[in-house]
KOLGU-4560 file (N, C-alpha, C; in nm, 3 decimals, padded with zeros to 5 digits):
<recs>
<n_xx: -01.954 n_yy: -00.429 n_zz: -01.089 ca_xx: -01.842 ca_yy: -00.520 ca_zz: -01.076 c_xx: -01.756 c_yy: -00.476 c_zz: -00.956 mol: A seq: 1 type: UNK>
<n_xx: -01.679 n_yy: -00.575 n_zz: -00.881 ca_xx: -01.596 ca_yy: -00.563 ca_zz: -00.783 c_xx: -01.494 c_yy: -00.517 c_zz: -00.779 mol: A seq: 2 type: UNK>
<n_xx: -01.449 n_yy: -00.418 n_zz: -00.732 ca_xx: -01.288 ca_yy: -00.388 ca_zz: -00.769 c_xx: -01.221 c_yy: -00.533 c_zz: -00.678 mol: A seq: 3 type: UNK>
<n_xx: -01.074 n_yy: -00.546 n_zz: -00.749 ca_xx: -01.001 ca_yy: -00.689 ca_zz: -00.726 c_xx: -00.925 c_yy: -00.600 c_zz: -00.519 mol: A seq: 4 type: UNK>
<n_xx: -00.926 n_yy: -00.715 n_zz: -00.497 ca_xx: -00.868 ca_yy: -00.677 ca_zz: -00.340 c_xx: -00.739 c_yy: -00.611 c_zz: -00.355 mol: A seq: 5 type: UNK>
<n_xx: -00.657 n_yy: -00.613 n_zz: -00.415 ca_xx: -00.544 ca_yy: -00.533 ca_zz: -00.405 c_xx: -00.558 c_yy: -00.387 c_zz: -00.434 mol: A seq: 6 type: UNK>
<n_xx: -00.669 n_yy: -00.398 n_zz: -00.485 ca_xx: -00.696 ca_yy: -00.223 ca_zz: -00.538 c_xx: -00.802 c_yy: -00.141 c_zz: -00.384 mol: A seq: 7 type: UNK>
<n_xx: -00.876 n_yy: -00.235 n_zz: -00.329 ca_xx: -00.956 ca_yy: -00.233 ca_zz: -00.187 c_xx: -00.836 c_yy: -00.206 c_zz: -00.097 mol: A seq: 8 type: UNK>
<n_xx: -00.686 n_yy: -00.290 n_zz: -00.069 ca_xx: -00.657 ca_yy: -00.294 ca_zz: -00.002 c_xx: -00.540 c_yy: -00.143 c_zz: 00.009 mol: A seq: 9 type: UNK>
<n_xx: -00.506 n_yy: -00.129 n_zz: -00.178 ca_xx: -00.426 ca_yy: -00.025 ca_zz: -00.177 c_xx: -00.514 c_yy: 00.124 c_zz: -00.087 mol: A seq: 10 type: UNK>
<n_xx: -00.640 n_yy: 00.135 n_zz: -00.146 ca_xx: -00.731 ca_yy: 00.231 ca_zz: -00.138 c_xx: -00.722 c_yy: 00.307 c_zz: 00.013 mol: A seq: 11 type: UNK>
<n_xx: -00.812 n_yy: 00.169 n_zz: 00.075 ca_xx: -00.726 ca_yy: 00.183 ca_zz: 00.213 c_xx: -00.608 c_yy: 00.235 c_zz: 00.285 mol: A seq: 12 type: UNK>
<n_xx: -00.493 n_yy: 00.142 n_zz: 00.264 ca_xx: -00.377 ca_yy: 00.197 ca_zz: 00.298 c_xx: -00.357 c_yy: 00.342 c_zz: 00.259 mol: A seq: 13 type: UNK>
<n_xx: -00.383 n_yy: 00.421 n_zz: 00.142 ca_xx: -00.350 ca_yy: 00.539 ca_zz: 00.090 c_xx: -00.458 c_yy: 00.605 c_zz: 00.144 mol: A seq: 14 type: UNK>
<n_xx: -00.613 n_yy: 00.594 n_zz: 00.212 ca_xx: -00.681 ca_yy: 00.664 ca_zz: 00.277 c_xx: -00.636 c_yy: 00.682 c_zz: 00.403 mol: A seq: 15 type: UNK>
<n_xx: -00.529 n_yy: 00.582 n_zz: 00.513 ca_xx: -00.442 ca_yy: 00.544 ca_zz: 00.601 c_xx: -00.310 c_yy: 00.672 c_zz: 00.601 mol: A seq: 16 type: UNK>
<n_xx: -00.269 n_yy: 00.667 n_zz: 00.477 ca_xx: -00.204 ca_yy: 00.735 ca_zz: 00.505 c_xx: -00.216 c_yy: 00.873 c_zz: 00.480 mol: A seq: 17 type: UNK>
<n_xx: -00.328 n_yy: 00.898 n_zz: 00.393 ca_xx: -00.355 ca_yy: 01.084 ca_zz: 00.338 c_xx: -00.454 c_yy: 01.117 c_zz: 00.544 mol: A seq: 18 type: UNK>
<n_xx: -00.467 n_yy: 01.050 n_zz: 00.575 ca_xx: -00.578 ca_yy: 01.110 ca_zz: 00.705 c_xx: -00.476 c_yy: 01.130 c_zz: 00.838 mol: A seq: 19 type: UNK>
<n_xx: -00.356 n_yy: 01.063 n_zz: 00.807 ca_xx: -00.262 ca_yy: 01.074 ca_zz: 00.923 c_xx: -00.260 c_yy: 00.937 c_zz: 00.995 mol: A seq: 20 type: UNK>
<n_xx: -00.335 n_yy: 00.828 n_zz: 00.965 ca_xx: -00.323 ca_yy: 00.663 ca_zz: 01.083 c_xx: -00.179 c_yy: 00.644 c_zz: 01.050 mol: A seq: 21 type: UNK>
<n_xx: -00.147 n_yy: 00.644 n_zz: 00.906 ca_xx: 00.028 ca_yy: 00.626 ca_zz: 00.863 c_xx: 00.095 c_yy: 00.731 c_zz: 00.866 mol: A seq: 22 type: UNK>
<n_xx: 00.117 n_yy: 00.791 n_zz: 00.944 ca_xx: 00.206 ca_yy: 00.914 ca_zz: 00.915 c_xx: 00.357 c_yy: 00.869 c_zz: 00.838 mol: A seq: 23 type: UNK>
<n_xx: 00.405 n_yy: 00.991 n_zz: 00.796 ca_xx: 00.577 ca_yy: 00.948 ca_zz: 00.746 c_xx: 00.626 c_yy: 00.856 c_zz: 00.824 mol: A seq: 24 type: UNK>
<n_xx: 00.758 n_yy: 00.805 n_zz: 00.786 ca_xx: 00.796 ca_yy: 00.742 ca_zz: 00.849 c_xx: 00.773 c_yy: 00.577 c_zz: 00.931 mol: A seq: 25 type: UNK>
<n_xx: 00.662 n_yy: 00.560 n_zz: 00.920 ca_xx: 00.544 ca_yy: 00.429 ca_zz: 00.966 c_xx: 00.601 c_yy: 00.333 c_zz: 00.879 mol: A seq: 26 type: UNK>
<n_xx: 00.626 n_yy: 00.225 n_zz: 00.964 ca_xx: 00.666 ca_yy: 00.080 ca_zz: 00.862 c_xx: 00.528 c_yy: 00.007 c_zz: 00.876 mol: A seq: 27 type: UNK>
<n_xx: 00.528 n_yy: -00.049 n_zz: 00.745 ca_xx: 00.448 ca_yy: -00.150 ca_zz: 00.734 c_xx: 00.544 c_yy: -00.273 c_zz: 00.655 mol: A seq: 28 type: UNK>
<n_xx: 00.469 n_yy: -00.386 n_zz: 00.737 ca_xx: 00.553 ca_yy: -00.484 ca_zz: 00.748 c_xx: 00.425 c_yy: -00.582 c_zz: 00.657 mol: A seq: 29 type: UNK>
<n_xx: 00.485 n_yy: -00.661 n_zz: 00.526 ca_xx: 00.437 ca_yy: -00.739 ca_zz: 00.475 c_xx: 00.324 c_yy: -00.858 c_zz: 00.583 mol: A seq: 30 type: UNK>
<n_xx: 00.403 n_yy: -00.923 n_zz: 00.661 ca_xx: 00.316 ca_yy: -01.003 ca_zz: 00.772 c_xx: 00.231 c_yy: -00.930 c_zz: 00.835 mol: A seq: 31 type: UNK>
<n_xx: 00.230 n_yy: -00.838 n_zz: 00.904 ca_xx: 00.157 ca_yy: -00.729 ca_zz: 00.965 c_xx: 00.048 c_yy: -00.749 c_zz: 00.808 mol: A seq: 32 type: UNK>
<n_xx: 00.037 n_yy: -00.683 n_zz: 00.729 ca_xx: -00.073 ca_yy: -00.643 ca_zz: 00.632 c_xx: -00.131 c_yy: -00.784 c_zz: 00.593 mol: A seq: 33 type: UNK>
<n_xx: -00.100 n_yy: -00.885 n_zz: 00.577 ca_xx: -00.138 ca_yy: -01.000 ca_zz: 00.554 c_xx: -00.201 c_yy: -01.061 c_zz: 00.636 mol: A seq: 34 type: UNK>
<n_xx: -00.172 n_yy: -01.036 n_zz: 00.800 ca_xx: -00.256 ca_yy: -01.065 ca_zz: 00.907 c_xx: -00.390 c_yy: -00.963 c_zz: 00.897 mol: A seq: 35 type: UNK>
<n_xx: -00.363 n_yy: -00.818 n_zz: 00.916 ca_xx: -00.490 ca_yy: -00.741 ca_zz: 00.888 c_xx: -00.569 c_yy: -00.728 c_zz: 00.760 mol: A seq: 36 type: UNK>
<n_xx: -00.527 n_yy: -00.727 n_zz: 00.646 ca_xx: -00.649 ca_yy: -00.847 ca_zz: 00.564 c_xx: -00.651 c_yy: -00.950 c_zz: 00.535 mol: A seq: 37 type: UNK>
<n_xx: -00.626 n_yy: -01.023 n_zz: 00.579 ca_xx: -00.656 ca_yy: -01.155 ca_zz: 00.568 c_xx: -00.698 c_yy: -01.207 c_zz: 00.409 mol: A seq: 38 type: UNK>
<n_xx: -00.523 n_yy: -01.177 n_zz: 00.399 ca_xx: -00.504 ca_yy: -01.231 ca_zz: 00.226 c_xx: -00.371 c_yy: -01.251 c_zz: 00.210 mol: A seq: 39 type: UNK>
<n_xx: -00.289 n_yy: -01.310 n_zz: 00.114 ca_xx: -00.171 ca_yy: -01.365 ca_zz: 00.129 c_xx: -00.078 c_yy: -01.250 c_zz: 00.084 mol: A seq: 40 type: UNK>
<n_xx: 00.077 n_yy: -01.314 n_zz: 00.041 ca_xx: 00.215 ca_yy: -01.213 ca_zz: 00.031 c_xx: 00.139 c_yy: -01.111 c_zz: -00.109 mol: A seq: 41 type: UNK>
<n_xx: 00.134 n_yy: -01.223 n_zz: -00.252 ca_xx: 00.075 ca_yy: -01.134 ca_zz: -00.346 c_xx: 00.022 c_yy: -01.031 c_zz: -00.353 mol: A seq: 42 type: UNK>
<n_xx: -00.117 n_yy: -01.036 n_zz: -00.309 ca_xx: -00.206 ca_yy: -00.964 ca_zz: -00.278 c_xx: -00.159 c_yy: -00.792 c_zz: -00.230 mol: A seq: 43 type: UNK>
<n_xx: -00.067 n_yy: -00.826 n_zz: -00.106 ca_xx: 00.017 ca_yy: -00.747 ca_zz: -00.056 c_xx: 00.093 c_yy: -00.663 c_zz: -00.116 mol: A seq: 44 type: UNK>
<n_xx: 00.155 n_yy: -00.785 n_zz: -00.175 ca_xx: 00.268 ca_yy: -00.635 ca_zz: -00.304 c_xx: 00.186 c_yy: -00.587 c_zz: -00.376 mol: A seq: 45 type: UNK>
<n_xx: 00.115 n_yy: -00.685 n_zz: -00.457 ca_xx: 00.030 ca_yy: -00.593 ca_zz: -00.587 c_xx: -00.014 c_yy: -00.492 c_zz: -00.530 mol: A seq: 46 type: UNK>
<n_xx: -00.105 n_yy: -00.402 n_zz: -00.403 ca_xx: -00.136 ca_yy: -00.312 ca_zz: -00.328 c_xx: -00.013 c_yy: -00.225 c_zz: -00.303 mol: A seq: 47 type: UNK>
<n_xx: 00.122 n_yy: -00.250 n_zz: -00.278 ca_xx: 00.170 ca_yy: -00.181 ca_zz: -00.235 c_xx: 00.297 c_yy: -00.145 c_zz: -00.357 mol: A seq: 48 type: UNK>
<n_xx: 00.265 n_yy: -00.182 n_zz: -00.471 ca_xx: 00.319 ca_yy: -00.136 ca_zz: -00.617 c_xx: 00.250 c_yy: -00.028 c_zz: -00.637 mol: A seq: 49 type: UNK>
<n_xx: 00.138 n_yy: -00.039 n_zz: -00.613 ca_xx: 00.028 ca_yy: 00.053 ca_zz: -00.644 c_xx: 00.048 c_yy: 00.198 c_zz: -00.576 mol: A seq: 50 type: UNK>
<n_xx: 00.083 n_yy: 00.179 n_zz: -00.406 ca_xx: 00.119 ca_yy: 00.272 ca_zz: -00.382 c_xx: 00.274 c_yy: 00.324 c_zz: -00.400 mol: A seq: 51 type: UNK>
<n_xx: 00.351 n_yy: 00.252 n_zz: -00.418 ca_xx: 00.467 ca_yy: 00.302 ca_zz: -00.471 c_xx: 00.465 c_yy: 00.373 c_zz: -00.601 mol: A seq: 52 type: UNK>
<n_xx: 00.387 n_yy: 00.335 n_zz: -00.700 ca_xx: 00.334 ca_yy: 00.405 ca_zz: -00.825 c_xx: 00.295 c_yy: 00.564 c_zz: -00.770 mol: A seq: 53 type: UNK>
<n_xx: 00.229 n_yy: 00.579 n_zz: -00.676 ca_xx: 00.169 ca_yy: 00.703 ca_zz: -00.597 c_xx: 00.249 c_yy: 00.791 c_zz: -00.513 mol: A seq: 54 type: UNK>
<n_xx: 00.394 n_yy: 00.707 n_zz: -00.494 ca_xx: 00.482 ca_yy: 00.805 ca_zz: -00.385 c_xx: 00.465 c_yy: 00.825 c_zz: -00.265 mol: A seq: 55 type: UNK>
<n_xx: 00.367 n_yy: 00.684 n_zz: -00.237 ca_xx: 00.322 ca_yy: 00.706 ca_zz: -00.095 c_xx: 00.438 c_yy: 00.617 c_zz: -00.013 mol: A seq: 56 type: UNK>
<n_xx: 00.470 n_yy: 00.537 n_zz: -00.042 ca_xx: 00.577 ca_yy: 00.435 ca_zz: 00.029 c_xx: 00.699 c_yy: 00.409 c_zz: -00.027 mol: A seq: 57 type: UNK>
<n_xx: 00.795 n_yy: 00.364 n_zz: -00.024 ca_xx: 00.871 ca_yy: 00.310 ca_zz: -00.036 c_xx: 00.974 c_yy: 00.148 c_zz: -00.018 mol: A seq: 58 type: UNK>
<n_xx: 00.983 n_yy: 00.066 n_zz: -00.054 ca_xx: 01.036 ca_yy: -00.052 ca_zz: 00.028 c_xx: 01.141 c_yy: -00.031 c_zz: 00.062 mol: A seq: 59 type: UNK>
<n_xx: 01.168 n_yy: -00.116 n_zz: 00.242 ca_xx: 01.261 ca_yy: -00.150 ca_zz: 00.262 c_xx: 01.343 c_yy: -00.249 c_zz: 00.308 mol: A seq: 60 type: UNK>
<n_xx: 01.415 n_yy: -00.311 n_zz: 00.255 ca_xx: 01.476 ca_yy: -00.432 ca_zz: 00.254 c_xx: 01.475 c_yy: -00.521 c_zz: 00.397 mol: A seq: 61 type: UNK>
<n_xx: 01.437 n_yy: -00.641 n_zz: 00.424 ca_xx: 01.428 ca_yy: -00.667 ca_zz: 00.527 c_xx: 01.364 c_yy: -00.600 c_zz: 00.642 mol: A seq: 62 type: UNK>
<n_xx: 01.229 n_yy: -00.492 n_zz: 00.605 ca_xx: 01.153 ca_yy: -00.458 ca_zz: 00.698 c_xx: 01.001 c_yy: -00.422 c_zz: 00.654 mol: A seq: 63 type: UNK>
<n_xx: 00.979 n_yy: -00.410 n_zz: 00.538 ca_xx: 00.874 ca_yy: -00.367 ca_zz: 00.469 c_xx: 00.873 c_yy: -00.292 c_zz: 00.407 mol: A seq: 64 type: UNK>
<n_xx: 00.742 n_yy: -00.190 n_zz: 00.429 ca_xx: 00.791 ca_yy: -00.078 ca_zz: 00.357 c_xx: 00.774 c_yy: 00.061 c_zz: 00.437 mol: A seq: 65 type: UNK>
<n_xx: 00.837 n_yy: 00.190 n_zz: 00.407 ca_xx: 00.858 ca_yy: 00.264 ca_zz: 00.489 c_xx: 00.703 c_yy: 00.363 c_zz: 00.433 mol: A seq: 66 type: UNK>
<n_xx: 00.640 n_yy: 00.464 n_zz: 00.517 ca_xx: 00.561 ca_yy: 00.539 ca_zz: 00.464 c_xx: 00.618 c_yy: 00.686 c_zz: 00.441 mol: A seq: 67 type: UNK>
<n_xx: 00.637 n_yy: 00.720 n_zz: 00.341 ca_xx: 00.700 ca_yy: 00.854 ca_zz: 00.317 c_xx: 00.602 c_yy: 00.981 c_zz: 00.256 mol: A seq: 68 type: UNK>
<n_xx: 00.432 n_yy: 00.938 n_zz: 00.274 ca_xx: 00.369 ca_yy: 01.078 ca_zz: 00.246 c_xx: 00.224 c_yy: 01.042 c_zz: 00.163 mol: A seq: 69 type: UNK>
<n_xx: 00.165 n_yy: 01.173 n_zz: 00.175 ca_xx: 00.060 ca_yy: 01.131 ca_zz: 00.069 c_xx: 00.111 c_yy: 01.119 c_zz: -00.057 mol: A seq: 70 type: UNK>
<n_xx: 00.012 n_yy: 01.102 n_zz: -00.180 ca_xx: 00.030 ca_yy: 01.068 ca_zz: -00.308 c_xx: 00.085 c_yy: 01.205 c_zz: -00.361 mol: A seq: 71 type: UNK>
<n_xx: 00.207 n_yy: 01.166 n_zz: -00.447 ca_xx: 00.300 ca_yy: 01.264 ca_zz: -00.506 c_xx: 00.260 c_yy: 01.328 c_zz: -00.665 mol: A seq: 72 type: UNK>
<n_xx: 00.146 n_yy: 01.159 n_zz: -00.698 ca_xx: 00.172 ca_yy: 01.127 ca_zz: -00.834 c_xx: -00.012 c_yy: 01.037 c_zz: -00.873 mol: A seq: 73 type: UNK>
<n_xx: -00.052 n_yy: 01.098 n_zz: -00.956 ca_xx: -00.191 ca_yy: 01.053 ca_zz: -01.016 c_xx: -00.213 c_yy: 00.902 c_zz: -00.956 mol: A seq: 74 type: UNK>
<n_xx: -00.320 n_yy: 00.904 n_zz: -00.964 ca_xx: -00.348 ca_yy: 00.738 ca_zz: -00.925 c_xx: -00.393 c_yy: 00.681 c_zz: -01.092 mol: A seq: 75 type: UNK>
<n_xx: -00.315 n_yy: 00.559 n_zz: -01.128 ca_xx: -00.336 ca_yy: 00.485 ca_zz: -01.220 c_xx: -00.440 c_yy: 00.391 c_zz: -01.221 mol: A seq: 76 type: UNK>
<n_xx: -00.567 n_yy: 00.377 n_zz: -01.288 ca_xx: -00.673 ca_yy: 00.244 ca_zz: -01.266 c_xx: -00.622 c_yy: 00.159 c_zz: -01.319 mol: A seq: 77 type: UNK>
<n_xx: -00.539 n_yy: 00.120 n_zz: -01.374 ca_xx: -00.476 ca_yy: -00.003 ca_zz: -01.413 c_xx: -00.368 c_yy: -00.072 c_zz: -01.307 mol: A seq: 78 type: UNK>
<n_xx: -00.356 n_yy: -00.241 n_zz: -01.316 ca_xx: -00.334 ca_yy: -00.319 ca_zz: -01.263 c_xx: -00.165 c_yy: -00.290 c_zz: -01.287 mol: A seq: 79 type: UNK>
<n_xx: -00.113 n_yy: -00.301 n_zz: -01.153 ca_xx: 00.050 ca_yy: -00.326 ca_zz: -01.174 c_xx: 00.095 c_yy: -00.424 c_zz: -01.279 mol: A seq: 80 type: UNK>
<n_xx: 00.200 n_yy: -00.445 n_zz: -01.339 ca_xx: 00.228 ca_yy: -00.537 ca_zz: -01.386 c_xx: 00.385 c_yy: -00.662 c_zz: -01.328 mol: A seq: 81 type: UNK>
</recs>
C-alpha cells in the first residue's frame, strides 16, 4: 500500500532538513511547497503538522514556516488530525 502524499511529502522535507538542504532558520513558504509538489494548500499543512509534531519547524504568520532543526521528538505513523 501507498503511503498518502502528505506523509511522502513530510518525509522529504524532514530528510531536507536532517541532511542540511534546510538548515535552521530556512523559510518555507506554503506557495513555494505547493509549486514544488505539485499538490494543493491541504496537502501542505497536513505535511507540515507532521513536522511540527517532530520539532522540526515552526509556523510563521504571514510567511510560512520557519525551519528550526532536526526532529526533537519521535515520529508518529498516524495521520494529523
Amino acid at each position: 500500500m501507498n503511503s498518502p502524499e502528505w506523509r511522502r511529502i513530510a518525509d522529504d522535507i524532514a530528510a531536507k532538513i536532517e541532511n542540511g538542504t534546510y538548515p535552521p532558520g530556512t523559510r518555507l513558504t506554503r506557495p513555494q511547497m505547493q509549486a514544488d509538489y505539485a499538490v494543493g494548500a491541504k496537502t501542505i499543512q497536513t505535511a507540515m503538522i507532521v513536522l511540527q509534531d517532530r520539532g522540526m519547524v515552526e509556523p510563521q504568520h504571514g510567511v510560512g514556516y520557519l525551519v528550526v532543526g532536526p526532529a526533537t521528538r519521535p515520529v508518529s505513523p498516524a495521520a494529523p488530525q
